[in-house]
N, C-alpha and C positions, 0 to 999 in steps of 0.2 A: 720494273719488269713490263715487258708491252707481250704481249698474249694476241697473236694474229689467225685468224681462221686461215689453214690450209688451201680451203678452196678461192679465197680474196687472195693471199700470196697469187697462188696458178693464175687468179684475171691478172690479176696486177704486170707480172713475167707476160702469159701472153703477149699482151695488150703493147709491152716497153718493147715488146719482140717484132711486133708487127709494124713499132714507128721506129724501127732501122734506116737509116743511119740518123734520124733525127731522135732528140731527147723525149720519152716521155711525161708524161708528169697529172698529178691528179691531187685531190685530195683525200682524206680518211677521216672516218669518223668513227664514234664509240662511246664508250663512257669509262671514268677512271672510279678507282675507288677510293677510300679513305687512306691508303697506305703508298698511294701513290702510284699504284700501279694502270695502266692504262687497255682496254680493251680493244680492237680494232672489229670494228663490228662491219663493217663494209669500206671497201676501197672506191674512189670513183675517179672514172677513167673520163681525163679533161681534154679538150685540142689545146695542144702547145702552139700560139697562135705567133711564136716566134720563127717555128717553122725549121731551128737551129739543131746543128748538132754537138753546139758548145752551152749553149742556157735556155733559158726556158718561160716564158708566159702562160698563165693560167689562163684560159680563153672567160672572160670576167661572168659571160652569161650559162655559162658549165659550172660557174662556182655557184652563184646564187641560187641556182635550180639543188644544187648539192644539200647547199645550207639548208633550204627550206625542206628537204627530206628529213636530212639529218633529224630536226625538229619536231617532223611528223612523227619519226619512230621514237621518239625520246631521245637522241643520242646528242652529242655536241660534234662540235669540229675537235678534234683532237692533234691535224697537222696536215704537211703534204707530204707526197712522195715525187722524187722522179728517177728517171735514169741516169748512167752518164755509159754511154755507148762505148767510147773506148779508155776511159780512165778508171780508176779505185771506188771502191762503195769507202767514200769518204768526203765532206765536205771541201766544196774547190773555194778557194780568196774571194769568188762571187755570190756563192751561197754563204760565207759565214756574214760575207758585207750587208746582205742583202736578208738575212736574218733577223727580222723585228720582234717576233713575238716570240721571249722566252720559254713560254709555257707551251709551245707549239712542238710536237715531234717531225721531225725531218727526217723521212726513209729516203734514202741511194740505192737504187739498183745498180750496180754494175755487172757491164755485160762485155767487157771488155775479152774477160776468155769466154769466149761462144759457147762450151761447152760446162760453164762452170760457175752461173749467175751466182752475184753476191749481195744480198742484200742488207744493211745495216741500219739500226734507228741510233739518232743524235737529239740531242739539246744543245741550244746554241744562245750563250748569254756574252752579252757585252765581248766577243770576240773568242770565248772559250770555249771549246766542242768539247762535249761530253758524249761517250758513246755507251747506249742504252742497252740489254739482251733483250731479245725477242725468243720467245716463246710459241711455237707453232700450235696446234691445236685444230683437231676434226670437231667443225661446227655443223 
């Protein structure tokens, strides 16, 4: 189960809203627990330094600055997030190719119906997508 604050969901949509028609994308952080469930304790909103509205670059000096928060507050990295502007909240042949770190959660926003954001969390091993429930939650 991944357990998202409410108000990190609303940055996150903003944020994927405001880089129309390009991909957004970011990381997340949090902590899990013993049972495997995962916390997202803040979203952080990166420049897509690809600039695309097919894939996506994490801008390298938005990640480090991230990491090293992440750290300050106790939390870990827990995964990324990004959009896909006009396709499914589902991994595309580039994200699952491009997929290295199993233990990493991978959120999709899809914003494909404008009026009807979708967001979804995966695990992606050796080629297999798994899709995870999210859990919303007033933080």
């Amino acid at each position: 189960m991944i357990y998202l604050q409410l108000r990190e969901y609303e940055k996150l949509l903003e944020h994927a809203l405001q880089c129309l028609p390009e991909e957004a994308c970011g990381l997340i952080g949090g902590s899990q627990d013993d049972l495997g469930n995962s916390y997202i304790e803040k979203v952080y909103l990166l420049e897509n330094t690809d600039h695309s509205e097919e894939h996506f670059s994490l801008d390298p000096g938005g990640q480090l600055a991230a990491v090293k928060e992440m750290r300050a507050n106790g939390w870990k990295p827990l995964g990324n997030w990004h959009s896909h502007p006009a396709s499914p909240s589902r991994p595309s042949e580039e994200d699952i190719r491009l997929a290295y770190d199993s233990s990493a959660l991978y959120l999709i926003l899809s914003l494909m119906e404008r009026g009807a954001p979708v967001l979804n969390a995966f695990r992606i091993e050796g080629g297999h997508v798994e899709k995870k429930e999210i859990r919303y939650i007033q933080g």
